[in-house]
C-alpha positions as CSV (number, residue, x, y, z in Angstrom):
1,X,0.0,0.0,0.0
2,X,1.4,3.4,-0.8
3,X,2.3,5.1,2.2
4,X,1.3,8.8,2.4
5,X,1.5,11.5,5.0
6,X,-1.4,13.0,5.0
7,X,-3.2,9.7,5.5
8,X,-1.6,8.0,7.9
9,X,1.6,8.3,10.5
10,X,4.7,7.1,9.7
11,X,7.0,5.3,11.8
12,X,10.8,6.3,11.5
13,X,13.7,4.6,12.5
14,X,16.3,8.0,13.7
15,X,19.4,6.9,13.7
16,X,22.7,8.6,15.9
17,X,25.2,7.3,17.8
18,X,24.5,9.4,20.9
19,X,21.3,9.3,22.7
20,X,22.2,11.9,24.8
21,X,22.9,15.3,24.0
22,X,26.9,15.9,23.6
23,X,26.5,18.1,20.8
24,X,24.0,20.1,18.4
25,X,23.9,17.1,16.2
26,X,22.4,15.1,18.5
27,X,20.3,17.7,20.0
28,X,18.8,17.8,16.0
29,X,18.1,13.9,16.1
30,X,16.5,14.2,19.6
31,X,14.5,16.9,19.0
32,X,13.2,16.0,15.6
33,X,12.5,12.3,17.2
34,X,9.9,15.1,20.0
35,X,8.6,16.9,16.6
36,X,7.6,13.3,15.0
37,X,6.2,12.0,18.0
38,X,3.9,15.2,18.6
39,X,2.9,15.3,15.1
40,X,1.7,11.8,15.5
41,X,3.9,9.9,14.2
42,X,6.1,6.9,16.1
43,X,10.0,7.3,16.3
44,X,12.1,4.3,16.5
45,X,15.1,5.0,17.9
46,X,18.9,3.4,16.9
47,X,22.1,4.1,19.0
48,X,24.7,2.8,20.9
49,X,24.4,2.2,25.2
50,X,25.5,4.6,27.6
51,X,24.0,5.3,31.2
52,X,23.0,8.9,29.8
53,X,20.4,7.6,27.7
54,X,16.8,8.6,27.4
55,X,15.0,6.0,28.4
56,X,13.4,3.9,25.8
57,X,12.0,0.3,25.2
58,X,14.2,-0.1,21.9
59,X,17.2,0.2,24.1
60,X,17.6,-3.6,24.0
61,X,18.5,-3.2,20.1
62,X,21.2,-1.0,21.0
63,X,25.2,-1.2,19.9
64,X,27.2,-2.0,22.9
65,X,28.4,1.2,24.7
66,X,32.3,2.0,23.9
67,X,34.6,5.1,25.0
68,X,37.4,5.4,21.5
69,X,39.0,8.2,23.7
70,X,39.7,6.1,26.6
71,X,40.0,2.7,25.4
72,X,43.5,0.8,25.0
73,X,45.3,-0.3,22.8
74,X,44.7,-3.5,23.3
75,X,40.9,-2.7,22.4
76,X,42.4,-1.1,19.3
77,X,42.3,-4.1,17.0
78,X,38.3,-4.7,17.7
79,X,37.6,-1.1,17.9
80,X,39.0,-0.9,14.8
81,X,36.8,-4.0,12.8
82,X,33.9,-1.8,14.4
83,X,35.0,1.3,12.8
84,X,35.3,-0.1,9.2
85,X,32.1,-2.7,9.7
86,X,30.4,-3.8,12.4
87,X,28.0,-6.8,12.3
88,X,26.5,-6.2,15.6
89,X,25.3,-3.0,14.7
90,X,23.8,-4.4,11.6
91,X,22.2,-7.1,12.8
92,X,21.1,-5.2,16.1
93,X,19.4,-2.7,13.5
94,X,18.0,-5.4,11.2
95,X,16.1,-7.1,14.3
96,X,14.8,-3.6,15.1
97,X,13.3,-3.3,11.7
98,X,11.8,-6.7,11.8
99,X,9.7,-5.9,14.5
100,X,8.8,-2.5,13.9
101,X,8.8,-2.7,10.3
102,X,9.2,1.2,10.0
103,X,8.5,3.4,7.0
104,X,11.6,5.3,6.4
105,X,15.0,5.4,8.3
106,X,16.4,9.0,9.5
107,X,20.5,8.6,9.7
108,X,22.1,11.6,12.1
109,X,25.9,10.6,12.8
110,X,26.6,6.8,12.7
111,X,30.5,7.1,11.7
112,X,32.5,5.1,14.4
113,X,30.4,4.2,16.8
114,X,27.5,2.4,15.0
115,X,29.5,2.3,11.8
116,X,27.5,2.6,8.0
117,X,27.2,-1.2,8.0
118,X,23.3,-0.3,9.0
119,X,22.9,0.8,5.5
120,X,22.9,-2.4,4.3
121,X,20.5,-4.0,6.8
122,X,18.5,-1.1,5.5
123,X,18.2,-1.8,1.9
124,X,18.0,-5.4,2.5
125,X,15.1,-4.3,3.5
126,X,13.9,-1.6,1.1
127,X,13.5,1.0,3.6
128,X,14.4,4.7,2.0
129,X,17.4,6.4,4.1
130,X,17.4,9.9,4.3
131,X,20.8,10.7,6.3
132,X,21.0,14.5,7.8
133,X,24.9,16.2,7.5
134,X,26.5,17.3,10.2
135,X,29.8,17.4,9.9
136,X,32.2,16.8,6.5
137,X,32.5,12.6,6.9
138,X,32.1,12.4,3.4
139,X,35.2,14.6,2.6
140,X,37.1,14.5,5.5
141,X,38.2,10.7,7.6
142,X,38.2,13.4,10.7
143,X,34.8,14.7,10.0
144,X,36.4,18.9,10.6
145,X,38.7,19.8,7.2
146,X,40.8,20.9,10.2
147,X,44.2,20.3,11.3
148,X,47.0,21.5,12.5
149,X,45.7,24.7,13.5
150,X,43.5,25.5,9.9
151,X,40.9,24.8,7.7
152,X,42.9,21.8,5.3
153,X,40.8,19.8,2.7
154,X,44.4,18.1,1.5
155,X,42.1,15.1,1.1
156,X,40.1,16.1,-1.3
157,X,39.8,13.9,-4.9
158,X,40.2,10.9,-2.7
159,X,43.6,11.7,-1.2
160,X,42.7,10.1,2.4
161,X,46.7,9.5,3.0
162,X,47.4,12.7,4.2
163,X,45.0,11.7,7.6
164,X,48.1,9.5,8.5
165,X,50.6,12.3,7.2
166,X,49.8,14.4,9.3
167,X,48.4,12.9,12.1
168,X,45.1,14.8,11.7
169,X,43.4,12.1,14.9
170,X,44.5,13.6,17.7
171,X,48.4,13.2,16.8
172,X,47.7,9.4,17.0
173,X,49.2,7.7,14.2
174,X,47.6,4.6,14.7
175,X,44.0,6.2,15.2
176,X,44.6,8.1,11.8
177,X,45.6,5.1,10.2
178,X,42.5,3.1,10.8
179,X,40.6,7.0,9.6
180,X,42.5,6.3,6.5
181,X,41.9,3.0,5.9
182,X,37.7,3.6,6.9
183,X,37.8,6.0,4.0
184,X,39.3,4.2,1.4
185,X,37.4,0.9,2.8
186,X,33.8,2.9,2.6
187,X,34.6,4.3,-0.3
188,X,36.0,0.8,-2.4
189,X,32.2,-0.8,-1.1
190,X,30.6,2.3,-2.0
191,X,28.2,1.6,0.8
192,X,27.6,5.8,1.2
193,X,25.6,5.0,-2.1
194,X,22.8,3.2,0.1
195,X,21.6,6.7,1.3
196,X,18.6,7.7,-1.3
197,X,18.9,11.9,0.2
198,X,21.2,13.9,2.3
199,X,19.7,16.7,4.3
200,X,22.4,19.7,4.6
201,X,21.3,22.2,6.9
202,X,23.4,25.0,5.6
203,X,24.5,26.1,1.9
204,X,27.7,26.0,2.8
205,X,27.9,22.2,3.3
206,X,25.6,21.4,0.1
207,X,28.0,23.1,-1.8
208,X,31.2,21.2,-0.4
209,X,29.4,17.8,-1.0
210,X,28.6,18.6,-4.7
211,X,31.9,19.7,-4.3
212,X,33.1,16.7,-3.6
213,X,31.0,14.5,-5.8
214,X,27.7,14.2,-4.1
215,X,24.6,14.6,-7.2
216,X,23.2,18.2,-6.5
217,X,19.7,16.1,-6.6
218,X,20.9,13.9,-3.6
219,X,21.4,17.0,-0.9
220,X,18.6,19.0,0.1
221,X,19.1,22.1,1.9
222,X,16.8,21.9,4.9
223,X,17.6,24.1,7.9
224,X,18.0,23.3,11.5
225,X,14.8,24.3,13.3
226,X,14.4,25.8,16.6
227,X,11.5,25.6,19.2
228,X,10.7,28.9,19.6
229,X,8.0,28.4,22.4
230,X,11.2,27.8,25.0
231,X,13.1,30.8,24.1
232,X,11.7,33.8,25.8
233,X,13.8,37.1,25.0
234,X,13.8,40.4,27.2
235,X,15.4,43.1,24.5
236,X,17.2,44.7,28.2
237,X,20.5,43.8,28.1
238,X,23.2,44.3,30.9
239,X,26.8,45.3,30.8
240,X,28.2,41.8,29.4
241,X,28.4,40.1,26.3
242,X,29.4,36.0,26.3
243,X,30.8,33.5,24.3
244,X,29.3,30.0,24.9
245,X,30.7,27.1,23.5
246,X,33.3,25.1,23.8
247,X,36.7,25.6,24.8
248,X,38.6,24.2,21.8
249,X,41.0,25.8,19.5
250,X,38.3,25.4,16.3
251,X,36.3,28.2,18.2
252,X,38.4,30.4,18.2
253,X,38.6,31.2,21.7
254,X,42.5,32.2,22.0
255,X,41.3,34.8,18.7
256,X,38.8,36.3,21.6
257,X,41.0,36.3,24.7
258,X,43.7,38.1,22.4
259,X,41.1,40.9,21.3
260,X,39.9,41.2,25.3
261,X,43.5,43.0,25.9
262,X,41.8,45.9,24.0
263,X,38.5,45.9,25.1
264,X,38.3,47.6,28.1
265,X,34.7,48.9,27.9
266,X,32.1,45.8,29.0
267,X,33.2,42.6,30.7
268,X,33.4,39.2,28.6
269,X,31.5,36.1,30.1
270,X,33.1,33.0,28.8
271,X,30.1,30.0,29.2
272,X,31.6,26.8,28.7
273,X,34.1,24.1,29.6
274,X,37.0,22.3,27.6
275,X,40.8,21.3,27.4
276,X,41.6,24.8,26.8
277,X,39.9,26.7,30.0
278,X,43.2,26.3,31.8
279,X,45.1,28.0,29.4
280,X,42.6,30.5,28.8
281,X,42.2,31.3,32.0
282,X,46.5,31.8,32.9
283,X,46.3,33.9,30.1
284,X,44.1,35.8,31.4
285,X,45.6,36.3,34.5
286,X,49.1,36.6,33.3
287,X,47.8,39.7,31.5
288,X,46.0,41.1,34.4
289,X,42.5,40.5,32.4
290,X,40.0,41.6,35.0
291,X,37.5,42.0,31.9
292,X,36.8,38.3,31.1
293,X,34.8,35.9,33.7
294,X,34.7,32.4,33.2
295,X,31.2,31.0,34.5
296,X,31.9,27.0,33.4
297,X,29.4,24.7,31.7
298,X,25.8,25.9,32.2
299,X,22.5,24.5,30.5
300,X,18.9,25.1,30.5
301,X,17.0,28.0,32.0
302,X,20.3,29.6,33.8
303,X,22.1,29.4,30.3
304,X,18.9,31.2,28.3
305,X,18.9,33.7,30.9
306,X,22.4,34.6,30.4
307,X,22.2,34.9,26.9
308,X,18.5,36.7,26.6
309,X,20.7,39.1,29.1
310,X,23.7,39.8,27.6
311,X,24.6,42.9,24.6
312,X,25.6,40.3,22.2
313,X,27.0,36.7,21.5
314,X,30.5,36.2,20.3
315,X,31.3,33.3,17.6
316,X,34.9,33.6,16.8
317,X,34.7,30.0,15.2
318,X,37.4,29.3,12.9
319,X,36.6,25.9,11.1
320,X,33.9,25.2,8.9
321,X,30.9,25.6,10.9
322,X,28.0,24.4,9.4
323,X,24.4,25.8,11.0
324,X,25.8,26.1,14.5
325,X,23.0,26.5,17.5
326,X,24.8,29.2,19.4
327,X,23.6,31.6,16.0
328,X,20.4,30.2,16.4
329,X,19.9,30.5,20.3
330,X,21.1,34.3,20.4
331,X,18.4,35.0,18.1
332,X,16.0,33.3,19.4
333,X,16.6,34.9,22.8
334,X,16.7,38.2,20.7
335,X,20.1,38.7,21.4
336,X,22.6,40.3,18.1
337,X,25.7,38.4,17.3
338,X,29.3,38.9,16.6
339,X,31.0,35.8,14.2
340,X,33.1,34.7,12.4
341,X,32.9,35.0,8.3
342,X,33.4,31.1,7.8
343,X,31.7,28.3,7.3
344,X,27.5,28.4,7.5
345,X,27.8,31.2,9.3
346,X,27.4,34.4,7.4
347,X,24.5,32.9,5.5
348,X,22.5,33.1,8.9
349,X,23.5,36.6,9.8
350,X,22.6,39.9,7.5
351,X,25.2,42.2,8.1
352,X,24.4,45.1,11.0
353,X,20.6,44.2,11.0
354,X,20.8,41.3,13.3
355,X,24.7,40.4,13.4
356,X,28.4,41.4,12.4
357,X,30.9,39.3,10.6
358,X,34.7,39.5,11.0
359,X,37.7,38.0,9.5
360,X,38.4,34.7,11.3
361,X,41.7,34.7,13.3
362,X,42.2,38.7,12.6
363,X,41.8,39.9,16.3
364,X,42.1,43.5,14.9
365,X,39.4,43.3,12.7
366,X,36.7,41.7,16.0
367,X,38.1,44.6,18.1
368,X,36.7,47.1,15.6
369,X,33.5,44.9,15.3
370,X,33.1,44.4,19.0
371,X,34.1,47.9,19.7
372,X,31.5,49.4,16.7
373,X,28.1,47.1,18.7
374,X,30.2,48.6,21.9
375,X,29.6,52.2,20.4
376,X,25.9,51.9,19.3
377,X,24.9,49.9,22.7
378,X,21.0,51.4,22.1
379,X,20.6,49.6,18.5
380,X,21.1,46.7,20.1
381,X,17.6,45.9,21.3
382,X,16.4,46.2,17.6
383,X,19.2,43.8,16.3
384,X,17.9,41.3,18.6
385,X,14.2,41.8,17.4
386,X,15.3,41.2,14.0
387,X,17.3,38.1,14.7
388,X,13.9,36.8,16.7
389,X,12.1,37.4,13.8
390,X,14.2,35.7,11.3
391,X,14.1,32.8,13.4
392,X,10.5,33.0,13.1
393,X,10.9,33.0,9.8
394,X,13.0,30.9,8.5
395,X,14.3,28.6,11.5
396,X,10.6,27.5,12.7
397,X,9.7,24.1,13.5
398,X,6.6,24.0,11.2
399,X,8.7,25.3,8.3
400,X,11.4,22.0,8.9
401,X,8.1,19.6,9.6
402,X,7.0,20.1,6.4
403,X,10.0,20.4,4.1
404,X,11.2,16.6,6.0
405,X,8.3,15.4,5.4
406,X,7.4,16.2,1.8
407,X,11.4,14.6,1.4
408,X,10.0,11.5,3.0
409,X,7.0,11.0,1.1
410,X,8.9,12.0,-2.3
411,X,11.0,8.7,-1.4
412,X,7.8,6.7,-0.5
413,X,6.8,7.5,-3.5
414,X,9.8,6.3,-5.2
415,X,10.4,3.3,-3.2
416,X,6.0,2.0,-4.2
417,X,7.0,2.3,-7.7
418,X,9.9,0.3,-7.7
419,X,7.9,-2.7,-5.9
């Protein structure tokens, strides 16, 4: 029977890794697994164990829980068979689908961890994959075109050897031998080829897949979405402005501590934690910084109030970022933003209506950007209005809903034609 939307509810198998929030990727599976289930639809979930979990009955079907950052290496040899294929997670994933027989299957992250030997499990049994971007896997064996302190895409055309030349995981060599040989593994099986659509939630990242040999007709651009009914902004805005994030060298967060020597006129709150709060922190005291407070991790109400609260949101990112929540958040908490021009980034932000960009890196040039929102403080509260509203434009959740869904029934469609 053909299935159709507007008939009947689905019931999707969402796919991640994590199910727990560690990062915005899995925040976007979580929260689009809420969306289906409020719509009326079921969603199946598919991930590996770990005691922060949300509780589910489909846990049994899970991967077995493992930790590559603190295993040995004498669980290198069988972490590695899991990286390049691993049957539990495809047979795990094929019971799942036996007894839930599910409509389509939503892919967030499976790299690693769950490993893309579901795909096959999944076309065995016919089930369209629709698999949302989050990072540059497809490009990149270490998911960032980052290394060595900058944006690098040496790989590019296939050329996954420079992973081990340069030692792109973590300095390991052996951990960027096994990225290496996952690439050119994944790639010889062609198993990437199993997913029917890609959802790339900025321009940015459409444009480096097609770039790097994804069909422009695979990749839909479909924004993140945001639920606006949580986010409650005030437009009053106290003597601060924050960076939240964190503390890792991709963000840019030496770039801001450098341009706090010459900001003298509001205090910086750094929100976060990560290896480089030590160092950030001497820094700042070795330089007699009395203008940068460092308030650790924070989540939830306590975080939105410091945000909705503060002048402006810093993003001195300087990676790739692709549609990164911190953008989205500020606005929705009607609160302007200063970032970086790289990346997804400056296609969310129109220049001095609801946001500045700078040069990333160039601490001179978010001086004179920090210092220009510094020297028009009262225009602030109408930035922030216009960032609200564009998330209320464009960044909705009934404006994702439907553009996912009308992706899913397209491949319905095309999946009851082929039977």
């Amino acid at each position: 029977m053909k299935a159709n939307i507007h008939d009947k509810p689905l019931k999707v198998l969402t796919v991640n890794k994590f199910h727990y929030i560690t990062g915005g990727a899995d925040r976007c599976y979580l929260e689009w697994a809420d969306l289906l289930e409020r719509r009326g639809h079921t969603a199946i979930p598919f991930s590996m164990q770990h005691e922060r979990n949300r509780p589910t009955p489909y846990s049994k079907y899970f991967v077995d829980g493992v930790d590559f950052f603190d295993s040995k290496m004498r669980d290198f040899p069988a972490m590695a068979l899991r990286v390049l294929y691993s049957f539990q997670a495809r047979d795990r994933i094929e019971a799942l689908i036996r007894e839930t027989q599910p409509d389509v299957a939503h892919l967030h992250n499976v790299a690693h961890q769950l490993s893309p030997s579901i795909l096959h499990a999944l076309k065995k049994y016919h089930i369209p994959v629709v698999q949302t971007a989050h990072d540059y896997k497809f490009g990149c064996p270490t998911y960032m075109f980052y290394t060595e302190g900058q944006v690098c895409e040496r790989c590019k055309g296939g050329r996954y050897y420079n992973v081990l030349l340069h030692k792109c995981n973590r300095g390991s060599l052996a951990a960027s031998a096994l990225n290496c040989a996952e690439m050119y593994f994944h790639e010889m099986i062609g198993i990437y080829n199993n997913v029917d659509t890609y959802i790339s939630p900025s321009n940015f990242l459409r444009q480096k897949m097609i770039e790097y040999g994804v069909a422009p007709e695979r990749v839909a651009w479909i924004p993140n979405f945001i639920a606006l009914d949580q986010y409650h902004p005030e437009y009053t805005h106290s003597d601060y402005f924050i960076f939240c994030g964190r503390l890792l060298g991709i963000k840019g967060v030496r770039t801001l501590m450098a341009a706090m020597e010459f900001i003298k006129e509001a205090q910086l709150y750094v929100v976060g934690d990560g290896e480089l709060r030590q160092e950030l922190e001497s820094y700042g005291a070795d330089h007699g910084m009395d203008n940068v407070s460092f308030l650790g991790y924070k989540s939830g109400e306590e975080l939105k109030s410091i945000i909705a609260k503060s002048m402006f949101t810093v993003i001195p990112s300087e990676w790739y970022e692709n549609l990164p929540y911190a953008v989205l958040e500020s606005f929705a908490l009607g609160t302007p933003v200063v970032a970086a021009n790289i990346g997804g980034i400056p296609e969310m932000i129109e220049e001095g209506v609801d946001g500045v960009l700078f040069n990333p890196g160039d601490v001179g040039d978010l001086v004179d950007k920090i210092q220009s929102l510094l020297a028009q403080r009262r225009s602030l509260p109408e930035m922030g209005r216009q960032g609200r509203l564009k998330i209320e434009r464009q960044y909705d959740a009934d404006t994702h809903y439907d553009r996912v869904m009308s992706l899913y029934q397209r491949l319905l469609e095309q999946a009851d034609s082929r039977r």
